[in-house]
Each structure stands twice: as C-alpha cells, then as structure tokens.
FIROSE-716041 format. One line per field, with one value per atom (N, C-alpha, C): residue number from 1; residue in three letters; x, y, z. Coordinates in steps of 0.001 Angstrom, whole numbers, plus 524288, in hexadecimal, padded with zeros to 5 digits. Example, Ala and Ser with C-alpha at 12.3 -4.5 7.8 and 13.67 -1.06 7.14 Angstrom:
REM residues 2
num <- [1/1/1/2/2/2]
residuo <- [ala/ala/ala/ser/ser/ser]
X <- [83386/8300C/83390/83232/83566/83264]
Y <- [7E9C6/7EE6C/7F31C/7F736/7FBDC/8001E]
Z <- [81E78/81E78/81E78/81BA8/81BE4/81EBE]
***
This chain:
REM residues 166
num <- [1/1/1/2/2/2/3/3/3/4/4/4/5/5/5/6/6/6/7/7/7/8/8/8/9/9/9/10/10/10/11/11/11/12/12/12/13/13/13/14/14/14/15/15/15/16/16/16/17/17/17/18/18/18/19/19/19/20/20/20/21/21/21/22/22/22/23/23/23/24/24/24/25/25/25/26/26/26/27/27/27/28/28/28/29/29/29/30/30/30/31/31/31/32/32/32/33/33/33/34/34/34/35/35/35/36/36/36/37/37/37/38/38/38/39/39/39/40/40/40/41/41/41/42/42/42/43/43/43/44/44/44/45/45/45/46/46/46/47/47/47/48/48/48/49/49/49/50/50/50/51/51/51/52/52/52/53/53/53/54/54/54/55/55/55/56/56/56/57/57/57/58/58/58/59/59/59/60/60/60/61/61/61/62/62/62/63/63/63/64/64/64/65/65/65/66/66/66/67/67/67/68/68/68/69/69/69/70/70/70/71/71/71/72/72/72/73/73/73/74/74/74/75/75/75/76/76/76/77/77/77/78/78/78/79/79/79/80/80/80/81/81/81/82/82/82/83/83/83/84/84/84/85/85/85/86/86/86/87/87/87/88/88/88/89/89/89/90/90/90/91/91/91/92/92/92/93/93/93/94/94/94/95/95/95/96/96/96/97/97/97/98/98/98/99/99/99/100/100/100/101/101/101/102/102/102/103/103/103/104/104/104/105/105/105/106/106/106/107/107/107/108/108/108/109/109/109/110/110/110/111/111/111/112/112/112/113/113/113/114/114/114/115/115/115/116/116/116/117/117/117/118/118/118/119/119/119/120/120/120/121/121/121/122/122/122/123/123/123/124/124/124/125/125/125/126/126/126/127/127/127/128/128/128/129/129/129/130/130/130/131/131/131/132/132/132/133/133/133/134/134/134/135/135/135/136/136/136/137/137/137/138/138/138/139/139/139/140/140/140/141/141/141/142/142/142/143/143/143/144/144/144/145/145/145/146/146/146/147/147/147/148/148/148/149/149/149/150/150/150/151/151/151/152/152/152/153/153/153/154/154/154/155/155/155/156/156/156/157/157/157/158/158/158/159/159/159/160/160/160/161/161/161/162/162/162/163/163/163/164/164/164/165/165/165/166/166/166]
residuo <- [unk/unk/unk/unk/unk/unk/unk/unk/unk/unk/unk/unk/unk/unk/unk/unk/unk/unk/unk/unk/unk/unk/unk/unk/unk/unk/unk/unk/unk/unk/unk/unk/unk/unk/unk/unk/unk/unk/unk/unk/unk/unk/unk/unk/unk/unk/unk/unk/unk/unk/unk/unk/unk/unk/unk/unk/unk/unk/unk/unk/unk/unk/unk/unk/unk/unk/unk/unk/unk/unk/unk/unk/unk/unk/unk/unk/unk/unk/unk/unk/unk/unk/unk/unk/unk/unk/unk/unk/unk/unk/unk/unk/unk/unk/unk/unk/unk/unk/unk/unk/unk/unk/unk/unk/unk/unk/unk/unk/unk/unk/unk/unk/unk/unk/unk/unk/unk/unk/unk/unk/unk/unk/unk/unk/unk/unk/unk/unk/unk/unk/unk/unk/unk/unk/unk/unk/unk/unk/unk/unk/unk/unk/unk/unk/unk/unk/unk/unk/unk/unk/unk/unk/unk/unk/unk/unk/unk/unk/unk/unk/unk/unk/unk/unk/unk/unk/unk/unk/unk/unk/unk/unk/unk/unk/unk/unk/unk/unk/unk/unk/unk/unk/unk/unk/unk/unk/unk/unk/unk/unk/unk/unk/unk/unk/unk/unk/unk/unk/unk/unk/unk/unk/unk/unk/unk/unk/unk/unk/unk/unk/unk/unk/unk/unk/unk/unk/unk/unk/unk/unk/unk/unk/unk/unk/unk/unk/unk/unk/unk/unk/unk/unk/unk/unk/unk/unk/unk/unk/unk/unk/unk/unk/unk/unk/unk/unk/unk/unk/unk/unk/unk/unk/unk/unk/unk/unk/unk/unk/unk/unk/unk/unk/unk/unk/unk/unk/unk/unk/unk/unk/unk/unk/unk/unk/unk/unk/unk/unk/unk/unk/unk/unk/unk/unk/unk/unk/unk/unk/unk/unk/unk/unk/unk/unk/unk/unk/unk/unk/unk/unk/unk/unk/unk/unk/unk/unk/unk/unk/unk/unk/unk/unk/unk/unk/unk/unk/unk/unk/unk/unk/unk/unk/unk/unk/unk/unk/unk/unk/unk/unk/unk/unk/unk/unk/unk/unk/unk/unk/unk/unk/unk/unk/unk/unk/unk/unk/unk/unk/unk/unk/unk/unk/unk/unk/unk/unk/unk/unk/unk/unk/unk/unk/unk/unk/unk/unk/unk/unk/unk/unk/unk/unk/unk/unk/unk/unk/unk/unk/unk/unk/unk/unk/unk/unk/unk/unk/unk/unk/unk/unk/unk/unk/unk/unk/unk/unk/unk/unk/unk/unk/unk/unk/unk/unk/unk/unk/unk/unk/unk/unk/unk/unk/unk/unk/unk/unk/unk/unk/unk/unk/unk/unk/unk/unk/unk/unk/unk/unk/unk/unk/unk/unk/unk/unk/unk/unk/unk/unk/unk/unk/unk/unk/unk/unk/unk/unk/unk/unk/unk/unk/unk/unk/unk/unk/unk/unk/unk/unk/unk/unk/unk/unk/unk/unk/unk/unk/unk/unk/unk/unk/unk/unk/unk/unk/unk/unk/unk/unk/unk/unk/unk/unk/unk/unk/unk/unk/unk/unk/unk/unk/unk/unk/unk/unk/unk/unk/unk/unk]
X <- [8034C/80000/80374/8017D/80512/8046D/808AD/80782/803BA/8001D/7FCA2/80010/8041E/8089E/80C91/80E89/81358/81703/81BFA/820B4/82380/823EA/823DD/82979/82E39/831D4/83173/82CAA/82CE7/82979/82602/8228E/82546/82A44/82CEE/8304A/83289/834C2/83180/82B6D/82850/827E8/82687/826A4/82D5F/83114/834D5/83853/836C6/8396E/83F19/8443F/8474C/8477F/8475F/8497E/84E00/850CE/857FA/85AAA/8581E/85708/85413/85301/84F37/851F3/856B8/85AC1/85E48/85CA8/85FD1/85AB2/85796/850D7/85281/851B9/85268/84BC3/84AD7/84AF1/84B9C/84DFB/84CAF/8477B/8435D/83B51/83ACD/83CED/839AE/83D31/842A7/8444A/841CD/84088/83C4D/837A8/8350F/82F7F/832B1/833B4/8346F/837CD/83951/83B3E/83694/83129/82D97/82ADA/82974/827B2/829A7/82FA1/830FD/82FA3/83060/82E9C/8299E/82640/81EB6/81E5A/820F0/8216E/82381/82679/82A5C/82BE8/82A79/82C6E/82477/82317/81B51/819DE/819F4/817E1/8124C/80E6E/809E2/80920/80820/80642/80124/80325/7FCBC/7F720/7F642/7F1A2/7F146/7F28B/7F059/7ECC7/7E9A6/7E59C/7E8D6/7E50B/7E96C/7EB2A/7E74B/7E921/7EFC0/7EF81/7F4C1/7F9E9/7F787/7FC55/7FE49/7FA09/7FBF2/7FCD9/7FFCD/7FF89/80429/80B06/80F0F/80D6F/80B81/80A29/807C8/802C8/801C5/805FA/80803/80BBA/80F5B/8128E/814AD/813EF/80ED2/80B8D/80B4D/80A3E/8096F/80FAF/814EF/81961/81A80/819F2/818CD/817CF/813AF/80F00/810D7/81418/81642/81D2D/81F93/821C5/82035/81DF6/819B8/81BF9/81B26/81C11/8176B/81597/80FCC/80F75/812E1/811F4/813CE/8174A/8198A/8139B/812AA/80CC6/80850/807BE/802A4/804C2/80849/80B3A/8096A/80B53/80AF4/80675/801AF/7FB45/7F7F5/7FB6B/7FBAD/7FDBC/8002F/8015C/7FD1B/7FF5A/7FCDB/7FB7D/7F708/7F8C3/7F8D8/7F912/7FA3B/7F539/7F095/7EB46/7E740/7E52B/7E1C4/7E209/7E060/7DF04/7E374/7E7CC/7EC09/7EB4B/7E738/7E5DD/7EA17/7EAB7/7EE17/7EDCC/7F2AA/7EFF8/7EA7F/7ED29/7E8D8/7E20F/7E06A/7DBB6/7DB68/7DE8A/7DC5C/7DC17/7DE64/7DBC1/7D4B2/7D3D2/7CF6C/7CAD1/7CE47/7CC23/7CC57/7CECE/7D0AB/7CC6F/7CABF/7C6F8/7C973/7CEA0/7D1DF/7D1EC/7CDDA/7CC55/7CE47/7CF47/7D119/7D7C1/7DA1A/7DF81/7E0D9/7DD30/7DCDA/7DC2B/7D806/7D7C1/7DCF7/7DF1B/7E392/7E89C/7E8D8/7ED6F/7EDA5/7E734/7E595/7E59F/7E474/7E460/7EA70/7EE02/7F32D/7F737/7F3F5/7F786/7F5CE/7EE23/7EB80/7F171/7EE61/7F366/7F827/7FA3F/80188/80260/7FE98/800AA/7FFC4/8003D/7FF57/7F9A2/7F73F/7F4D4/7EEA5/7F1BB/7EDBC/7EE78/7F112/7F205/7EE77/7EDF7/7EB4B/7E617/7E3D2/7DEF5/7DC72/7E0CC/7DEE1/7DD6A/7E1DE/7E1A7/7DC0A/7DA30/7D731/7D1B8/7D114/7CDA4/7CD18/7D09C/7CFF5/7CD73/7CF49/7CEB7/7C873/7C512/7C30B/7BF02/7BF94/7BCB0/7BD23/7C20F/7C197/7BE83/7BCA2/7B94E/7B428/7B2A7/7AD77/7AC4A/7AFB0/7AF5D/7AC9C/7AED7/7ACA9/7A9C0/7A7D7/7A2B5/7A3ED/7A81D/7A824/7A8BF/7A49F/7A3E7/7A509/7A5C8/7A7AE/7AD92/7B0D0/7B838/7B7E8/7B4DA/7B655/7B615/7B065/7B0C2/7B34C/7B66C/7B9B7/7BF77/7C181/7C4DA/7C4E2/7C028/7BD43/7BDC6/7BBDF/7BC16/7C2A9/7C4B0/7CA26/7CD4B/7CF7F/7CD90/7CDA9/7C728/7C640/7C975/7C937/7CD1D/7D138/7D542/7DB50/7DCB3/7D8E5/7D7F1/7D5C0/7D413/7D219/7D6B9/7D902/7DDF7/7E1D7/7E1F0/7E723/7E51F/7E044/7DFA2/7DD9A/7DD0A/7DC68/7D517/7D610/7CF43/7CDA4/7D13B/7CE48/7CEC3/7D27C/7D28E/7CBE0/7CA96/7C76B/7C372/7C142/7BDDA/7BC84/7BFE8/7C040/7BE2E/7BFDF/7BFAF/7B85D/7B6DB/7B12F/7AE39/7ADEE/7AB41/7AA9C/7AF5E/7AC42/7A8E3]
Y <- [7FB5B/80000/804DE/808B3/80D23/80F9E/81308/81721/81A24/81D64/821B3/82739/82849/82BE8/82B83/82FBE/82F38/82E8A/82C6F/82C13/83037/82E95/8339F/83517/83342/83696/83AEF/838B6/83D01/8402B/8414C/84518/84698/84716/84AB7/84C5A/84B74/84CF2/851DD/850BE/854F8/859D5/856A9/85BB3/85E0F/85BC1/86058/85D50/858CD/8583A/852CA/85376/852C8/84F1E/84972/845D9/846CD/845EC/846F5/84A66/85012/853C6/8567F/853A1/85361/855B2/85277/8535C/85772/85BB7/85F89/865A5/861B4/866C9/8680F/86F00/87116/87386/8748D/871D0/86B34/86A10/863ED/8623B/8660D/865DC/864B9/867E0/86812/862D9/86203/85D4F/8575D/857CB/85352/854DC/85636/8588F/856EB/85866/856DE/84F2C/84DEA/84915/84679/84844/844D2/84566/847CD/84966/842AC/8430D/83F4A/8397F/8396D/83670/834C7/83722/834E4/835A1/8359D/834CA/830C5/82FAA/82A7C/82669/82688/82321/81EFB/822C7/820FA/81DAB/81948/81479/811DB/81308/81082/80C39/80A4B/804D3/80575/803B7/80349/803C4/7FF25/7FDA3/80374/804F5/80BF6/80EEB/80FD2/81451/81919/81A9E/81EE8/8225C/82483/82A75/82847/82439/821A0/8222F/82057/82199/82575/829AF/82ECB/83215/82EA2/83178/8351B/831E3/835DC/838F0/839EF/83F53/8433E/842A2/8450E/846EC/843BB/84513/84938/84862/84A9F/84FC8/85091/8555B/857F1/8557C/85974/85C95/8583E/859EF/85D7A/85EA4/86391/868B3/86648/86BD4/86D1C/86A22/86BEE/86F9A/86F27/870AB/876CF/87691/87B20/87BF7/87505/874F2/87406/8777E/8770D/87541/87774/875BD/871D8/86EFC/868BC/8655A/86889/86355/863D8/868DD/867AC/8654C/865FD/860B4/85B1E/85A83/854F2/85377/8557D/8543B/854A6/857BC/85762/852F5/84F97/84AB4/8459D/845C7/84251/83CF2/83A0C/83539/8315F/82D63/82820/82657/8284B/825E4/824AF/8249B/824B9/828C0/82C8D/83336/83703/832F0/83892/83D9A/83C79/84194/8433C/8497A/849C0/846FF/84714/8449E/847C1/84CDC/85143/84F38/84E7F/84D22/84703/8429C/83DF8/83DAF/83FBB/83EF5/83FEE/84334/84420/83FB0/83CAA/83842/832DD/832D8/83015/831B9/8356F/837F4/83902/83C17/83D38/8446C/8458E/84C42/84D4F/84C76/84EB8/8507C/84B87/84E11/84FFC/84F4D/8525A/857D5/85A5B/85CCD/86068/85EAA/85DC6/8607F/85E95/85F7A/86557/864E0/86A2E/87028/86E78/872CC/873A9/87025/86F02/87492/87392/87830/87CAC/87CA7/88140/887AF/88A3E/8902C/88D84/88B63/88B86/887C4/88853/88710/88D4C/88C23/890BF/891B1/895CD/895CA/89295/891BA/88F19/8882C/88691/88248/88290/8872B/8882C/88857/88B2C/8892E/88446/88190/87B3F/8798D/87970/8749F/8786E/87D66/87F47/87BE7/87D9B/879B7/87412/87197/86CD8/869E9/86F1A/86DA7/86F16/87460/874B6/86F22/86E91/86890/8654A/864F4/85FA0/861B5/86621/8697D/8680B/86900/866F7/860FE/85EEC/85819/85622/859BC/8581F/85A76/85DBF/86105/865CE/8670C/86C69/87045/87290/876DC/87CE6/87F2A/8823B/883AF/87F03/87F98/87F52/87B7F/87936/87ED3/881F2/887F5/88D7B/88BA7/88E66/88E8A/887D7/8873C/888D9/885D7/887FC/88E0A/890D2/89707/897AC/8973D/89719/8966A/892DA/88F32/89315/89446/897A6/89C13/8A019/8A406/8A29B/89FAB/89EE9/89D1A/898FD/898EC/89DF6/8A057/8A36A/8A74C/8A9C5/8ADF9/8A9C3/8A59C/8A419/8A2FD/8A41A/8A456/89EF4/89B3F/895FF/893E7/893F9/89375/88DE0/88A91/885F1/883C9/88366/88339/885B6/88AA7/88DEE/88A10/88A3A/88668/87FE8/87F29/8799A/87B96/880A2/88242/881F0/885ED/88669/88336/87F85/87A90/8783E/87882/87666/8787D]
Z <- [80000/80000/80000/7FCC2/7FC23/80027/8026D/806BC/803DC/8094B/8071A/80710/808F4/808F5/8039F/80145/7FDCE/801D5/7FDAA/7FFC8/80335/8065C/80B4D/80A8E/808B3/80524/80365/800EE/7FA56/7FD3A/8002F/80592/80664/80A91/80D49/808F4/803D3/80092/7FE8A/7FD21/7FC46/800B5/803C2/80A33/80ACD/807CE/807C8/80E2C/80E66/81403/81177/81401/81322/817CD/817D6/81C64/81F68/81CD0/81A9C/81F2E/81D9B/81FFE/824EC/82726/82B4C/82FB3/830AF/8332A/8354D/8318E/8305A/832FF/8320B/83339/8396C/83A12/83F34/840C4/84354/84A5C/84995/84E10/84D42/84F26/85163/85123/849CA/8477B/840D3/84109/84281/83F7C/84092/845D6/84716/84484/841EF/8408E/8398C/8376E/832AE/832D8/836B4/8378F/83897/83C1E/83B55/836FD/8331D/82ECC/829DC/82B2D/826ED/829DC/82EF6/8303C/8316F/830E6/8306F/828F5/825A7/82029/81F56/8218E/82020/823D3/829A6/82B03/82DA6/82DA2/82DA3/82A0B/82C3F/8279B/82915/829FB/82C84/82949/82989/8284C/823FE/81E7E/81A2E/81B69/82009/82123/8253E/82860/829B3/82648/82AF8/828D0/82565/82190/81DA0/821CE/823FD/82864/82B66/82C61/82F0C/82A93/82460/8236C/8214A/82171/820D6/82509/829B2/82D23/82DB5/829ED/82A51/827F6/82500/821D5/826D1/829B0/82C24/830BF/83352/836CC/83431/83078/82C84/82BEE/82BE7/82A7D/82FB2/83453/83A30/839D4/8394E/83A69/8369C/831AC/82D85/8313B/8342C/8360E/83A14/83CF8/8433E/83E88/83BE3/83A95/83747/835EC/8335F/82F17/82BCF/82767/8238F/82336/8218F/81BC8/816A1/81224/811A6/814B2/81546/815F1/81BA0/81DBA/81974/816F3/8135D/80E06/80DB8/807C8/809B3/80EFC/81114/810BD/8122E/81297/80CEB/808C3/8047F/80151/80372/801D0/7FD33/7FB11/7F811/7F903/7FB85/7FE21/7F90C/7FB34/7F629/7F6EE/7F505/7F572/7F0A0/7EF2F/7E9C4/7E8C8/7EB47/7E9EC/7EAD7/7ED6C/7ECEF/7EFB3/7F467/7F71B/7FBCB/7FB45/7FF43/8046D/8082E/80C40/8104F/80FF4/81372/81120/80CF3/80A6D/80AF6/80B13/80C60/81112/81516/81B81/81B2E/8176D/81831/815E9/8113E/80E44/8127F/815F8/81A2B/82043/81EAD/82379/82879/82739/82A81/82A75/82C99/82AC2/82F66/832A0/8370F/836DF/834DC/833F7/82FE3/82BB6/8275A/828F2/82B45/82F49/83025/833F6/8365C/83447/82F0B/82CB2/82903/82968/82633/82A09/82FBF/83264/833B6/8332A/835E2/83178/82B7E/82844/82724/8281D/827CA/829A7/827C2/82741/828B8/826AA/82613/820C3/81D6F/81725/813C0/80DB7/80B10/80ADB/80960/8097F/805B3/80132/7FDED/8017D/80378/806AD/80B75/80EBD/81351/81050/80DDD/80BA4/808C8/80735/80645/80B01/80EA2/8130F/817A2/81823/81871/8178F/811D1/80DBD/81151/8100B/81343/81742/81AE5/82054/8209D/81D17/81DD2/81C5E/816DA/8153E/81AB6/81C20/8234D/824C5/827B8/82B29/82778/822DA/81FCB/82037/81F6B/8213C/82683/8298A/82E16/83180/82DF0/82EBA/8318D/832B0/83840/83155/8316A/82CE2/82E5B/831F9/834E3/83329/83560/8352E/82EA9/82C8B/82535/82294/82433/8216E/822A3/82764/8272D/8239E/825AC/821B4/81D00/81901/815AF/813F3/815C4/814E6/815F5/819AA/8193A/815D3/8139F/80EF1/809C0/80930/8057D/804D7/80907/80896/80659/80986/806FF/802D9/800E2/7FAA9/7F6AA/7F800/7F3A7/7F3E3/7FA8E/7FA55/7F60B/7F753/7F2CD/7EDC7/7EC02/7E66C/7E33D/7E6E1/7E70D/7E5F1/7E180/7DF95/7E05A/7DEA4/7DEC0/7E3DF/7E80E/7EBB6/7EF53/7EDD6/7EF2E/7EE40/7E999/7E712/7EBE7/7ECBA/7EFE6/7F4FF/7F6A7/7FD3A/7FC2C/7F7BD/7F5B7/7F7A1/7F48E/7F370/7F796/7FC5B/80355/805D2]
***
C-alpha cells in the first residue's frame, strides 16, 4: 500500500529545510524545533492498516512546529500538500473528507493573520465553510465577510466568487 504522504525527502527539500544542516541552526530552541520537523517527516512510520488521520499525523506535528517557529509560509505549503489519494486533495481539505473539521479547524485558525494576504483570505474562507458545517452560522459569517473583504482589497475575483456562493 502506498503511503498517503509524498516522499518526505522531497517535502523538506520543498519546505527549503536542509537535514545536513540542522546542526549548524542557532538558538539551539529553533534547532530542536526544525530537528523535530525532519523527524515527524521521516522517522513516523505508522503502520498501513491506521486510520488515515494517524498517518497523516507527521505532517500535522510538522505543521504545529512550523507555527511555534513563526514559520508560517513553510506550515501553509505543508497543509497544502498533495496527499497520494484518488483526488489528490490537499491535506488541509481531506481532514475534512475524513470528518476531521475540528483539526482542520485548527490548522486554519493556527495561520489566520500571519500569511499574505490573498492566503489569509483563503484559509479565512475555509474556516468559515468548518463554522457552516457545523452549523455555528454566527463565527462562519464572520469569517465569511472577512474573507470577502481581503479578497476583493487584493483584486481576487474568482476567489471572491467562491467566498459568494457560501
């Protein structure tokens, strides 16, 4: 059975992170924090038969240690990940195919204001749809209107269009 993760190599090669090099990273806080990073990528082997959420779990870990570092366009690449599934959906959108809205959730409030801005209005978007899912319509239209604004200041129509339509 194929992993539901890419080659977690060629991941931290994309995220710009250097194994090799690890060693050399000052404070030695970031250098443990980027040392567990390669290690919940590569050394996390759960077992096939695991629930999917289990074996996407280095990724998630992966992603908190991003966010305690306040490496924000690293962690939303990571949740942006492409899994190995029929549909090829990022991972941030199959938690939700998985009925895992809570840490889906989670990961969306974790980068809310500290990405760019057409980024802060996707994961916005998002969070608001979780908040529509599970009925609290209140937090979803705020996001929502939130959302709307920062898409339209960046010029972003079709994006806009999508915020619409919720």
């Amino acid at each position: 059975m194929e992993s539901l993760t890419p080659a977690p190599l060629a991941k931290l090669t994309q995220l710009g992170i250097e194994p090799a090099k690890i060693k050399f990273v000052q404070p030695r806080t970031r250098r443990a924090q980027y040392q567990a990073i390669v290690n919940w990528l590569t050394k996390y082997q759960p077992s096939p038969d695991t629930p999917n959420r289990d074996q996407v779990k280095g990724y998630i870990q992966a992603f908190y240690h991003l966010c305690d570092m306040e490496e924000w366009g690293r962690a939303a690449s990571l949740i942006s990940t492409k899994l190995n599934t029929p549909t090829e959906d990022p991972l941030h959108y199959q938690l939700k195919l998985w009925g895992d809205v809570p840490q889906q959730m989670s990961l969306y409030e974790a980068l809310i204001d500290h990405v760019a801005p057409k980024w802060n209005g996707l994961f916005l978007q998002f969070l608001g749809t979780c908040h529509q899912a599970q009925g609290q319509y209140v937090p979803a239209k705020q996001c929502l209107d939130r959302s709307l604004s920062i898409l339209q200041a960046a010029g972003d129509m079709v994006d806009q269009g999508m915020v619409q339509s919720n």
